[in-house]
DRENLODO-591776 format. One record per residue (C-alpha): x negated, y, z negated; residue number from 1. Coordinates in Angstrom, 3 decimals, m for minus. Example, Ala and Ser with C-alpha at 12.3 -4.5 7.8 and 13.67 -1.06 7.14 Angstrom:
<sites>
{x = m12.300 | y = m4.500 | z = m7.800 | num = 1}
{x = m13.670 | y = m1.060 | z = m7.140 | num = 2}
</sites>
This chain:
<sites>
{x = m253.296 | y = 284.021 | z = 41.191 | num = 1}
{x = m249.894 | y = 285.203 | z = 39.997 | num = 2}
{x = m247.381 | y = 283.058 | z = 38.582 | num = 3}
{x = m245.430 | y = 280.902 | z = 41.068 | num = 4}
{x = m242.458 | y = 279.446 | z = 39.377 | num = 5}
{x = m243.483 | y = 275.650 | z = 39.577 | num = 6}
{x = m246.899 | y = 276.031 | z = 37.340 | num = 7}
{x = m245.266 | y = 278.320 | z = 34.390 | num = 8}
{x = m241.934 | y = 275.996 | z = 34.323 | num = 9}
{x = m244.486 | y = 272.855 | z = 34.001 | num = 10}
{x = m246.502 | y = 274.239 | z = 31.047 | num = 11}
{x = m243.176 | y = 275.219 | z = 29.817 | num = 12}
{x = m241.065 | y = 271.984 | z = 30.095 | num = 13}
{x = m244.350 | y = 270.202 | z = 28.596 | num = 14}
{x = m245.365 | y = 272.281 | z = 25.798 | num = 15}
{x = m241.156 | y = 271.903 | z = 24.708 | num = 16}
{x = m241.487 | y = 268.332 | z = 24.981 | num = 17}
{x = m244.724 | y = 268.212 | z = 22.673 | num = 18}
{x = m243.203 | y = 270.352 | z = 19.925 | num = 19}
{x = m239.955 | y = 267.726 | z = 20.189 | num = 20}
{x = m242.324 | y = 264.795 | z = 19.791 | num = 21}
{x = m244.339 | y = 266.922 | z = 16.609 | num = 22}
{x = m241.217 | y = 267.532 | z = 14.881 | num = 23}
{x = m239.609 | y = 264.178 | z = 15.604 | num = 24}
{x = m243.203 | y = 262.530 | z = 13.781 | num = 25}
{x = m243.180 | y = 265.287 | z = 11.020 | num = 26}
{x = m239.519 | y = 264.472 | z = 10.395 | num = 27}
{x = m240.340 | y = 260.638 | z = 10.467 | num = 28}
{x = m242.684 | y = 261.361 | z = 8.300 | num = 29}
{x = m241.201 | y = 263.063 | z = 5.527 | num = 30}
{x = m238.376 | y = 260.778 | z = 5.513 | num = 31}
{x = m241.044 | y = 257.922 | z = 5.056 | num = 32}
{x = m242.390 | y = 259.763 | z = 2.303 | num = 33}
{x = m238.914 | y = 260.227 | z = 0.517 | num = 34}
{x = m238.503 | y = 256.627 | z = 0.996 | num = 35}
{x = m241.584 | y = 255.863 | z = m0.903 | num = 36}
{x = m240.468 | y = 257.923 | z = m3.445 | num = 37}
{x = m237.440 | y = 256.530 | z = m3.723 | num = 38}
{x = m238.969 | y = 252.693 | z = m3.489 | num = 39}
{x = m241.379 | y = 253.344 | z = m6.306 | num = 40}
{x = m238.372 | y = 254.893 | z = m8.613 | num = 41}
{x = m235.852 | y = 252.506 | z = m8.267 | num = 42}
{x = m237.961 | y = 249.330 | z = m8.161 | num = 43}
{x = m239.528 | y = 249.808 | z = m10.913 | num = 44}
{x = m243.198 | y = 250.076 | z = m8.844 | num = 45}
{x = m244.515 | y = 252.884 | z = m11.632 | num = 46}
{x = m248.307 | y = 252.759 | z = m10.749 | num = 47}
{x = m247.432 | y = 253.094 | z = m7.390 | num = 48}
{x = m245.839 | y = 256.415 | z = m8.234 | num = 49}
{x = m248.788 | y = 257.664 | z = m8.929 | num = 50}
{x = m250.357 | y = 257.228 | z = m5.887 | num = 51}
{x = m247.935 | y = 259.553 | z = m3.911 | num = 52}
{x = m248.695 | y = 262.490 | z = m6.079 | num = 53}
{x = m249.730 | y = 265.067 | z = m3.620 | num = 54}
{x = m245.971 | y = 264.037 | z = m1.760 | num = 55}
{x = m245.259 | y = 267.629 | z = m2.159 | num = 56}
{x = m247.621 | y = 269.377 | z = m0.190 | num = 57}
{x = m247.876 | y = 266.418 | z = 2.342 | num = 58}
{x = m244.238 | y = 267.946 | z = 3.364 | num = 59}
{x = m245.441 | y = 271.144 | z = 2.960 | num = 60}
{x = m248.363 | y = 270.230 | z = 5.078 | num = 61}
{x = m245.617 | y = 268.877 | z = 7.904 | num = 62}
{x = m243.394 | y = 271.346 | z = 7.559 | num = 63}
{x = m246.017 | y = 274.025 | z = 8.302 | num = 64}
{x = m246.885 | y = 272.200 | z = 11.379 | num = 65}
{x = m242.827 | y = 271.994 | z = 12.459 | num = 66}
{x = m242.784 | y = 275.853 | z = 11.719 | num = 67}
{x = m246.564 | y = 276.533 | z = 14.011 | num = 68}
{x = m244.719 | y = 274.203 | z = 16.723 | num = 69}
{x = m241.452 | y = 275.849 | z = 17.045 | num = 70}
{x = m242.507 | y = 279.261 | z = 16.863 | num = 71}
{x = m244.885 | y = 278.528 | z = 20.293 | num = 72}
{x = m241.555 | y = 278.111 | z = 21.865 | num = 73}
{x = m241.055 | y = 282.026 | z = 21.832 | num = 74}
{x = m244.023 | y = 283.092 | z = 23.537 | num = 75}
{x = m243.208 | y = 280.793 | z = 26.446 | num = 76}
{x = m242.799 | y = 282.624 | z = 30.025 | num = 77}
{x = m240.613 | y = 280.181 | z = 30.982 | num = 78}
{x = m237.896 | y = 281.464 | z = 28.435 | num = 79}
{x = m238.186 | y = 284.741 | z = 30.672 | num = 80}
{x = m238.098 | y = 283.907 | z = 33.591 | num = 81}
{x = m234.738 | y = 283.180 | z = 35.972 | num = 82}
{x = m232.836 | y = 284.896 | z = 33.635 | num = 83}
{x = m233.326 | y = 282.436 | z = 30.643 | num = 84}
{x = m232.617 | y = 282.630 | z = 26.632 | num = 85}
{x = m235.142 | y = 285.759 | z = 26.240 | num = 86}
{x = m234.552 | y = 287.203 | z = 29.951 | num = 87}
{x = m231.394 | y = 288.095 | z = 28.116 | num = 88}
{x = m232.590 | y = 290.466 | z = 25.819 | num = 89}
{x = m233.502 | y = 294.260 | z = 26.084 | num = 90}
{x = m236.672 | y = 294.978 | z = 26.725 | num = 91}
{x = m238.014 | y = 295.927 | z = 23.614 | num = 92}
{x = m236.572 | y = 293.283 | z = 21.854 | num = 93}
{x = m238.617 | y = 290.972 | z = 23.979 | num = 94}
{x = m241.428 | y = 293.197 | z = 22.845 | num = 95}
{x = m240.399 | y = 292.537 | z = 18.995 | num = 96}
{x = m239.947 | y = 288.809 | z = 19.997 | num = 97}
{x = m243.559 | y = 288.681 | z = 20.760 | num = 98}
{x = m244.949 | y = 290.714 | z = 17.479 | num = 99}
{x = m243.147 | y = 288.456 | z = 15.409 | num = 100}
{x = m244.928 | y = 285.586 | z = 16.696 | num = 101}
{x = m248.196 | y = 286.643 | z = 16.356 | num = 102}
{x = m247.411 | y = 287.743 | z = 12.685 | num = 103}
{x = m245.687 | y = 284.114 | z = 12.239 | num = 104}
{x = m248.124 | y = 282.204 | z = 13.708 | num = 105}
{x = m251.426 | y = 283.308 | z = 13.444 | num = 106}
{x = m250.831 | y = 285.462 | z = 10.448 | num = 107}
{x = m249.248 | y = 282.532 | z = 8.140 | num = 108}
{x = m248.480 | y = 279.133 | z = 10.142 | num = 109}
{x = m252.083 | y = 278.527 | z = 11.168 | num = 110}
{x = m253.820 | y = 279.844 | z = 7.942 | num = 111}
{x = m251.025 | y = 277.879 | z = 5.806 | num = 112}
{x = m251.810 | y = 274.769 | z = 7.719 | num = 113}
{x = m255.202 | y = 275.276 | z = 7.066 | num = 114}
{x = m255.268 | y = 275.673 | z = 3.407 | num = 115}
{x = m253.102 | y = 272.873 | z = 2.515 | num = 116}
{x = m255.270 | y = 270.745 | z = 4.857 | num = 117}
{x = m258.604 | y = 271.756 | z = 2.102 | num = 118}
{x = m256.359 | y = 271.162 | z = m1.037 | num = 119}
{x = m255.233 | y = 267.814 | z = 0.402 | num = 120}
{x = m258.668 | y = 266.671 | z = 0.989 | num = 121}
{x = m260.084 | y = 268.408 | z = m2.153 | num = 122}
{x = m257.606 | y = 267.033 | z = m4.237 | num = 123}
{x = m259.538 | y = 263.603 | z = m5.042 | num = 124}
{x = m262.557 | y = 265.202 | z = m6.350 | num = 125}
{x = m260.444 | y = 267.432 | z = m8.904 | num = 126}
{x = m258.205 | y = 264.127 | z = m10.369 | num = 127}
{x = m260.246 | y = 264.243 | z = m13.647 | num = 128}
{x = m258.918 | y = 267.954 | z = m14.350 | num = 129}
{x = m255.034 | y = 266.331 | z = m13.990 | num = 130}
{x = m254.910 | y = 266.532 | z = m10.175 | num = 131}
{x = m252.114 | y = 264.855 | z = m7.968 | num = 132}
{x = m249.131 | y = 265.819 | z = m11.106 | num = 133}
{x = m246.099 | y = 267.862 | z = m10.536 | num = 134}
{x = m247.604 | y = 271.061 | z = m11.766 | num = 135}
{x = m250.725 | y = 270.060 | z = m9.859 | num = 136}
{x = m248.082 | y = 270.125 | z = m6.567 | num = 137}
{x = m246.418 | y = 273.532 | z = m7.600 | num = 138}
{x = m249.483 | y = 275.164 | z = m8.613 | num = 139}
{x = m251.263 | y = 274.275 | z = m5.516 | num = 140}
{x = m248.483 | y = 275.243 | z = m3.639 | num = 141}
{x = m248.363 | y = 278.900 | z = m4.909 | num = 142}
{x = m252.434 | y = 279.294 | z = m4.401 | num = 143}
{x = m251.338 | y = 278.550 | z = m0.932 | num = 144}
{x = m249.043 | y = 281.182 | z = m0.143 | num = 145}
{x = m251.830 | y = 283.367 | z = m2.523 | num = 146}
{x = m254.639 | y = 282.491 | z = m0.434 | num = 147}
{x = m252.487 | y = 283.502 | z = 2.910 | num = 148}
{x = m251.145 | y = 286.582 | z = 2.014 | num = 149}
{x = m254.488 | y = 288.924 | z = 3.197 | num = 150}
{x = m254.603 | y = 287.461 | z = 6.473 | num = 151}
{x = m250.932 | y = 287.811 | z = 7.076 | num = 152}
{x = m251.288 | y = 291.619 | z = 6.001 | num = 153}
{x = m254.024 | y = 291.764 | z = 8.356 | num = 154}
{x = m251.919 | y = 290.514 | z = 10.818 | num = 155}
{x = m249.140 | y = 292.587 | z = 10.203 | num = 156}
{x = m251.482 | y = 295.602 | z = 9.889 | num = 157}
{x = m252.336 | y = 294.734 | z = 13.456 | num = 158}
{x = m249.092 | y = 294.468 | z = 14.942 | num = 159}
{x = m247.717 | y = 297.392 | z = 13.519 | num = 160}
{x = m250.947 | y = 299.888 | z = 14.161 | num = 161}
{x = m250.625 | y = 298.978 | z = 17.839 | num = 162}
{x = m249.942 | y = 302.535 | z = 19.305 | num = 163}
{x = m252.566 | y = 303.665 | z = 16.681 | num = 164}
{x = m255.875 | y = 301.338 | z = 16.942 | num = 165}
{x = m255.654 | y = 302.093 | z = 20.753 | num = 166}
{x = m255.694 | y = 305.619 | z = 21.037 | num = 167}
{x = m251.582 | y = 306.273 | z = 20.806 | num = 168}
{x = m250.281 | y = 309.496 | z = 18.895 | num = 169}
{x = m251.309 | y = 309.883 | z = 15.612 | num = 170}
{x = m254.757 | y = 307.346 | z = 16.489 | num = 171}
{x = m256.627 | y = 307.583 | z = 13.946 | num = 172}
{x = m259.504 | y = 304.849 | z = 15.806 | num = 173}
{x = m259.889 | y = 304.384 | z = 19.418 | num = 174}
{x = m260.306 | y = 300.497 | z = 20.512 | num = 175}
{x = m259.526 | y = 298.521 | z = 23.867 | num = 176}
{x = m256.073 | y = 298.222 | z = 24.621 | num = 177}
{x = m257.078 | y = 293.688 | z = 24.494 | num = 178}
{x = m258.232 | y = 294.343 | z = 20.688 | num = 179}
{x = m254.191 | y = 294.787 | z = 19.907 | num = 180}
{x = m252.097 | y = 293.917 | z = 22.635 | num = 181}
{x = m249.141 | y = 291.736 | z = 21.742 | num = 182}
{x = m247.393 | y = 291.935 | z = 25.123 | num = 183}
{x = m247.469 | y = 292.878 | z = 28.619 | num = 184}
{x = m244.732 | y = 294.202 | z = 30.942 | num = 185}
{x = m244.453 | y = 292.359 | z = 34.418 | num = 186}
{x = m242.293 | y = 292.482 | z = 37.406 | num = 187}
{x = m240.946 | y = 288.409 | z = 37.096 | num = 188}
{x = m237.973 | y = 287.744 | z = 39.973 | num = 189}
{x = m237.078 | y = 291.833 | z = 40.071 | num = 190}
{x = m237.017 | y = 292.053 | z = 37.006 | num = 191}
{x = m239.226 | y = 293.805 | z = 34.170 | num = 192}
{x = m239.401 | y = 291.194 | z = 31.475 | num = 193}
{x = m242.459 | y = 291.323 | z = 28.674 | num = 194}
{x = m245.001 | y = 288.663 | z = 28.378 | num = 195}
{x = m246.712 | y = 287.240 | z = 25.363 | num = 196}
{x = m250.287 | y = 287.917 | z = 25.280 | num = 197}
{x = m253.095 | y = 287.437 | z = 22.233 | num = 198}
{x = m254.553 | y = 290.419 | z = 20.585 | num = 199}
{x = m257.967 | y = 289.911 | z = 20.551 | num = 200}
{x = m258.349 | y = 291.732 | z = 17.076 | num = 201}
{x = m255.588 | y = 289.110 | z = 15.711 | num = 202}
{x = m257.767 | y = 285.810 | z = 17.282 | num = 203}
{x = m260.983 | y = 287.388 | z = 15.745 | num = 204}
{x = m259.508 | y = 287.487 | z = 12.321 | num = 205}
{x = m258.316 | y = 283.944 | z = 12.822 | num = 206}
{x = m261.666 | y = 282.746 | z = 14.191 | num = 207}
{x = m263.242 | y = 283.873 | z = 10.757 | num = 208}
{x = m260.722 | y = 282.803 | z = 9.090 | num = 209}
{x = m260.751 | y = 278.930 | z = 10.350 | num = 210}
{x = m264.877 | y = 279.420 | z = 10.238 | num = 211}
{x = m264.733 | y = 280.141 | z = 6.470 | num = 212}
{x = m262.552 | y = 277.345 | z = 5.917 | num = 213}
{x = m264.575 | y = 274.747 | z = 8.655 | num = 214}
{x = m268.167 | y = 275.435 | z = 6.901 | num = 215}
{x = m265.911 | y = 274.503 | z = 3.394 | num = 216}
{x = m264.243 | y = 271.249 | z = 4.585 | num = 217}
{x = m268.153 | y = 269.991 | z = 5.612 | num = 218}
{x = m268.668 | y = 270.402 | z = 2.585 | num = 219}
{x = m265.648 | y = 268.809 | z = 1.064 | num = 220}
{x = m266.477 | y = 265.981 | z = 3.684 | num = 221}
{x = m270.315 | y = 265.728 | z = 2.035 | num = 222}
{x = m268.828 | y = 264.970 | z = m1.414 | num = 223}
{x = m265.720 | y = 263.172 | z = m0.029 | num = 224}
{x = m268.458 | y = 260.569 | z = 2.062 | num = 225}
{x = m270.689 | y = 260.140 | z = m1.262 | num = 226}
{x = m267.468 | y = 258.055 | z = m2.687 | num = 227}
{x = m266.327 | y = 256.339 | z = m0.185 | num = 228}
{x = m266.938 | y = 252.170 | z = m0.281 | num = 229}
{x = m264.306 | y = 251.402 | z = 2.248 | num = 230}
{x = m265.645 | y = 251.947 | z = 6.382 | num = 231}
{x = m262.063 | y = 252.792 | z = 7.046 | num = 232}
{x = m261.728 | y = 255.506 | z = 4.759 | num = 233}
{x = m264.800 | y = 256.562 | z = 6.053 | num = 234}
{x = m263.711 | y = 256.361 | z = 9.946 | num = 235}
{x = m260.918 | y = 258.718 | z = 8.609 | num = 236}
{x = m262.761 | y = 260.874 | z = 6.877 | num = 237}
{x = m264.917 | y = 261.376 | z = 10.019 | num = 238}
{x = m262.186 | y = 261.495 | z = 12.475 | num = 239}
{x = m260.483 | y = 264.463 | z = 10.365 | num = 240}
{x = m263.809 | y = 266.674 | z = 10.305 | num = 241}
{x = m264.062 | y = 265.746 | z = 13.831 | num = 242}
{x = m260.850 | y = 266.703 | z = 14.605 | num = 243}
{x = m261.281 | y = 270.346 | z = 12.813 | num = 244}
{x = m264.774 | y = 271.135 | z = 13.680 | num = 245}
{x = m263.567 | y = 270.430 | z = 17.148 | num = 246}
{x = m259.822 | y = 271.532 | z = 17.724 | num = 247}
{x = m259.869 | y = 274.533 | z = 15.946 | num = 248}
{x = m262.726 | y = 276.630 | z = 17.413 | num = 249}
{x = m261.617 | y = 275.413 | z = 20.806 | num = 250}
{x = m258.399 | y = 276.592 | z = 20.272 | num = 251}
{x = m259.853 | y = 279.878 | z = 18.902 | num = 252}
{x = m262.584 | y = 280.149 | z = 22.747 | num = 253}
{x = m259.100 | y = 279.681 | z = 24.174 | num = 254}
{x = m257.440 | y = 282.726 | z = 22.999 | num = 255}
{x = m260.185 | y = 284.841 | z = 23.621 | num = 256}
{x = m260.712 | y = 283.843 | z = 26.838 | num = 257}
{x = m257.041 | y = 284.674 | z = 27.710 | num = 258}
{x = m257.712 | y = 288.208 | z = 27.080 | num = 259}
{x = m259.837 | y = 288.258 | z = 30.356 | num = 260}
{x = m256.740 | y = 288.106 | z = 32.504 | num = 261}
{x = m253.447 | y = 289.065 | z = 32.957 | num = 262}
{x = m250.248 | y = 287.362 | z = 31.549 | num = 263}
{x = m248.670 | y = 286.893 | z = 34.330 | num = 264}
{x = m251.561 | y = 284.934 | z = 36.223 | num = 265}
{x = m251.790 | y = 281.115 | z = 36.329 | num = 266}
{x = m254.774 | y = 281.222 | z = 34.259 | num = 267}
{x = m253.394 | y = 282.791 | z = 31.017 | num = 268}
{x = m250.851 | y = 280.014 | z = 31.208 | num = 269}
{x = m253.554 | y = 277.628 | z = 31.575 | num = 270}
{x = m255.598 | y = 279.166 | z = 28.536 | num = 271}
{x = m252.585 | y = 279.597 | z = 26.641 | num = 272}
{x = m251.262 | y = 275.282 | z = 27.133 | num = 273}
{x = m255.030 | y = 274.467 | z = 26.287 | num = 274}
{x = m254.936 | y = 276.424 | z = 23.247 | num = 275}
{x = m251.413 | y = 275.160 | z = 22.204 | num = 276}
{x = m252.880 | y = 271.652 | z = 23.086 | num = 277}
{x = m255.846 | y = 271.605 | z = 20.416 | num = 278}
{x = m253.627 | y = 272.789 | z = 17.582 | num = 279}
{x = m251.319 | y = 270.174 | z = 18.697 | num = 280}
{x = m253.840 | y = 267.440 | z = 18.326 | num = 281}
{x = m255.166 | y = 268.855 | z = 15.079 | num = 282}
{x = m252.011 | y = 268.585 | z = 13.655 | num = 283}
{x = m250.599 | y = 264.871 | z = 14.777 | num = 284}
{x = m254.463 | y = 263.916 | z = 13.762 | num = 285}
{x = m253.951 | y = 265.523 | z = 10.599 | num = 286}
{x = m250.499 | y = 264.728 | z = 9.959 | num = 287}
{x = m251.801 | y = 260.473 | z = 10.288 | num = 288}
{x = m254.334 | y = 260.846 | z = 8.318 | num = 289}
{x = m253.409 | y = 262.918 | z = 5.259 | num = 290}
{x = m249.722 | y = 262.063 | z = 5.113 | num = 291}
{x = m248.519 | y = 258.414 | z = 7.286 | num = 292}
{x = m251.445 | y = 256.685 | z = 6.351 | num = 293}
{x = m251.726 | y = 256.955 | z = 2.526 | num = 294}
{x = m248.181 | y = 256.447 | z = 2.550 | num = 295}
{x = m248.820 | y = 253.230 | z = 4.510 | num = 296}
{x = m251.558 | y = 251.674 | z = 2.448 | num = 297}
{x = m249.698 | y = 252.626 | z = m0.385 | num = 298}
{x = m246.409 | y = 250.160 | z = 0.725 | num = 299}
{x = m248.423 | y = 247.840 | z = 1.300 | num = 300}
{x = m249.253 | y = 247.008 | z = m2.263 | num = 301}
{x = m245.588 | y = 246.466 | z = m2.980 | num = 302}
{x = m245.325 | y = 242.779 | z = m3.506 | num = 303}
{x = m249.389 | y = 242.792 | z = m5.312 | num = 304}
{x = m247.027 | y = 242.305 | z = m9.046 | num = 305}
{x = m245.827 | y = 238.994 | z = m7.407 | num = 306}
{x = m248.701 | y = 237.721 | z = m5.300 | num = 307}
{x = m251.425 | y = 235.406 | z = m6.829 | num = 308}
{x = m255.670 | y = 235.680 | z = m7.135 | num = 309}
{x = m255.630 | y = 234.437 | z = m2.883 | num = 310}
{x = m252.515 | y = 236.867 | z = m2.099 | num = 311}
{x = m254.467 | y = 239.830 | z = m3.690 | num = 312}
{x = m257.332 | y = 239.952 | z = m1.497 | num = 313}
{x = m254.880 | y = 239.735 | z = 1.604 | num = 314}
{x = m253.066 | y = 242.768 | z = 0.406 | num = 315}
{x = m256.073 | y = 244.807 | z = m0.961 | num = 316}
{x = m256.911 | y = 244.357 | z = 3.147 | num = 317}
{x = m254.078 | y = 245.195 | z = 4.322 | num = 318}
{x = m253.408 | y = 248.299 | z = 2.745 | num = 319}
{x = m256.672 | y = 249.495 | z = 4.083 | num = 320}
{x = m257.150 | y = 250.668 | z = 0.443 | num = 321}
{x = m258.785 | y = 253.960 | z = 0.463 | num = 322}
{x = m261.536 | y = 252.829 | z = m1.342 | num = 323}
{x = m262.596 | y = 256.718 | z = m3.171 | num = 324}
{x = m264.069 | y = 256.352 | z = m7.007 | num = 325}
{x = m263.691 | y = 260.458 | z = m8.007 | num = 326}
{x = m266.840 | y = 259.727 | z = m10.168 | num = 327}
{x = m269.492 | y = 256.752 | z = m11.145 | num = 328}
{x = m267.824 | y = 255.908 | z = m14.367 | num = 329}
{x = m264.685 | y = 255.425 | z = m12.698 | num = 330}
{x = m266.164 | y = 253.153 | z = m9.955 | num = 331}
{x = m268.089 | y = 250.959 | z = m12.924 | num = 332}
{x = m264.527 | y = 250.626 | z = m14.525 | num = 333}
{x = m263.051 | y = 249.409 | z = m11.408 | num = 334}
{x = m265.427 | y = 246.785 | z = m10.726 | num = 335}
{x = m265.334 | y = 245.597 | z = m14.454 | num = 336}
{x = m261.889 | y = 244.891 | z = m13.616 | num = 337}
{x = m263.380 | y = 242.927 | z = m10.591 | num = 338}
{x = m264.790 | y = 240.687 | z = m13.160 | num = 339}
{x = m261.983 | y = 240.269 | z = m15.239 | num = 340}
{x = m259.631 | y = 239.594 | z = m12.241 | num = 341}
{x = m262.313 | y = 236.801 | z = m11.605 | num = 342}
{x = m261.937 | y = 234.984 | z = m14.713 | num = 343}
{x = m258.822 | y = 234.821 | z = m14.941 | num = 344}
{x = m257.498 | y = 238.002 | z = m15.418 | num = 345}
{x = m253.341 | y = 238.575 | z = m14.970 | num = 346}
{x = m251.695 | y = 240.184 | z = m11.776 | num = 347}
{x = m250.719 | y = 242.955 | z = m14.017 | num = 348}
{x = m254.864 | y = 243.712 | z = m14.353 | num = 349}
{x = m255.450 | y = 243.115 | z = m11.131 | num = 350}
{x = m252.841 | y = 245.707 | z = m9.952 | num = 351}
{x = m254.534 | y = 248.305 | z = m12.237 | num = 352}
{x = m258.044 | y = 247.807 | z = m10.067 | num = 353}
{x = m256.568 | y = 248.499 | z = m7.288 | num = 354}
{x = m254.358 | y = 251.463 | z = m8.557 | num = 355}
{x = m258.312 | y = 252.726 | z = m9.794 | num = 356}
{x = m259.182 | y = 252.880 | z = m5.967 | num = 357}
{x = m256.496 | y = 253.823 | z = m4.281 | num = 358}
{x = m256.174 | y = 256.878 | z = m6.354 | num = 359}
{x = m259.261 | y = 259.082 | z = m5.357 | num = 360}
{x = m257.166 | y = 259.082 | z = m1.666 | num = 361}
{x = m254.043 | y = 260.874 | z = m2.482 | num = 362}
</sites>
């Protein structure tokens, strides 16, 4: 069925609304984390400080999301149609408009947001080797971009062989014109406008991509589970492998399936929204879990340094204390500390148990 211009405008005006609500949380966010920062610095809360070491790369994390989310804003029809922001530009421009995204998007948004999502979680089980520090932050920020650069050149490599990979002058291999197609020319309202569309070549390399780094965070989750002593942290911890092992390859059937029909069909719009829609999810689940959250719990063990024996076990409830030892010896410290808080010990001893198991979370 071809496009009407009620069911493109709707996934249009919706998918803009959702990218407004994930950059108004990301934004939130961040300016929750400063605040922490800020808290912990001038009041004097120095233990605390320690828990928001990965802050860094949680705004990394966010801002890699805001980047994913705006740049789905480009490939929208509804910018092309009835002579919109894109129905502006010349042809071939519209044509670049489209390259770029797949290069922005699937070649270094999505595999960005996916790496910081492993060194987030895989930071606990490293904090013996000095993890959660500023150089930890910068160093695991340049791995990132390391760790990214082959499939953005793959991407790129994609993009720019077009004509070439599908039998144009100068081929030098012969594939289906779906393996690298980045747009498609339609007739929309009289007028020739150029359509987003999903290279098939460029989902594959993301599939494999996300699959390497899937089968990794199961594993992360294994050793992640065999330290947990809190059934919320474990909840999370299960809600944010069920929330990759589902979202992502779903979003990855998606945009292979969109392949089978024509961009300017109702269905490809369809395929295209669902796809949007499980990246979407995977990011606001993410985004909770890894980066409101542990800011959260963390706040809430403000006022521990002036709360009594009674107090303290209200507030080590409240902050839903991610309760991770990063190894056994660390765990048998903690509950010494138990023992001493029992007999008597001062608030300043008790805050150190906690700081022990809160740390393994950030």
């Amino acid at each position: 069925m071809p496009l009407t211009k009620l069911v493109p405008d709707a996934f249009g005006v919706v998918t803009i609304c959702l990218v407004a609500l994930l950059v108004l949380l990301g934004l939130l966010c961040i300016a929750y984390s400063f605040y922490f920062q800020s808290h912990v610095r001038k009041q004097g809360y120095i233990q605390l400080g320690y828990f928001s070491g990965p802050w860094i790369i949680r705004i990394t994390f966010i801002l890699f999301a805001i980047w994913w989310a705006v740049g789905e804003i480009f490939r929208l029809s509804l910018l092309r149609r009835h002579r919109r922001l894109l129905s502006g530009l010349d042809l071939r421009w519209q044509e670049n408009v489209c390259k770029w995204y797949i290069v922005s998007n699937l070649g270094f948004a999505e595999p960005c947001l996916f790496l910081t999502l492993m060194f987030l979680l895989r930071a606990p089980l490293k904090m013996e080797s000095g993890a959660l520090s500023g150089k930890w932050n910068r160093d695991t920020a340049g791995y990132i971009i390391l760790y990214c650069l082959p499939m953005l050149a793959l991407q790129l490599a994609v993009v720019l062989s077009e004509s070439r990979l599908n039998g144009g002058s100068g081929s030098y291999v012969k594939l289906p014109h779906d393996f690298t197609r980045t747009y498609s020319r339609v007739i929309i309202d009289h007028d020739e406008v150029a359509l987003c569309t999903y290279p098939l070549l460029s989902t594959i390399l993301l599939g494999v991509f996300a699959a390497v780094l899937t089968a990794y965070l199961f594993w992360l989750g294994r050793q992640i589970l065999k330290l947990v002593i809190n059934k919320r942290l474990q909840k999370r911890v299960y809600t944010l492998i069920f929330s990759v092992s589902s979202f992502l390859p779903l979003r990855i059937v998606m945009l292979c399936l969109s392949v089978l029909t024509a961009a300017d069909k109702i269905i490809f719009e369809a395929l295209s929204f669902l796809a949007f829609l499980s990246l979407f999810c995977f990011c606001v689940v993410s985004i909770c879990l890894l980066v409101y959250f542990p800011v959260s719990d963390s706040m809430a063990l403000r006022g521990l340094r002036d709360t009594d024996d009674e107090d303290t076990a209200v507030t080590e409830e409240r902050s839903g204390a991610l309760l991770l030892a990063p190894n056994s010896s660390q765990t048998d410290e903690g509950l010494s500390l138990r023992g001493r808080r029992d007999s008597g010990s001062s608030t300043q001893e008790r805050y150190v148990e906690l700081s022990l198991f809160l740390e393994a979370e950030n």
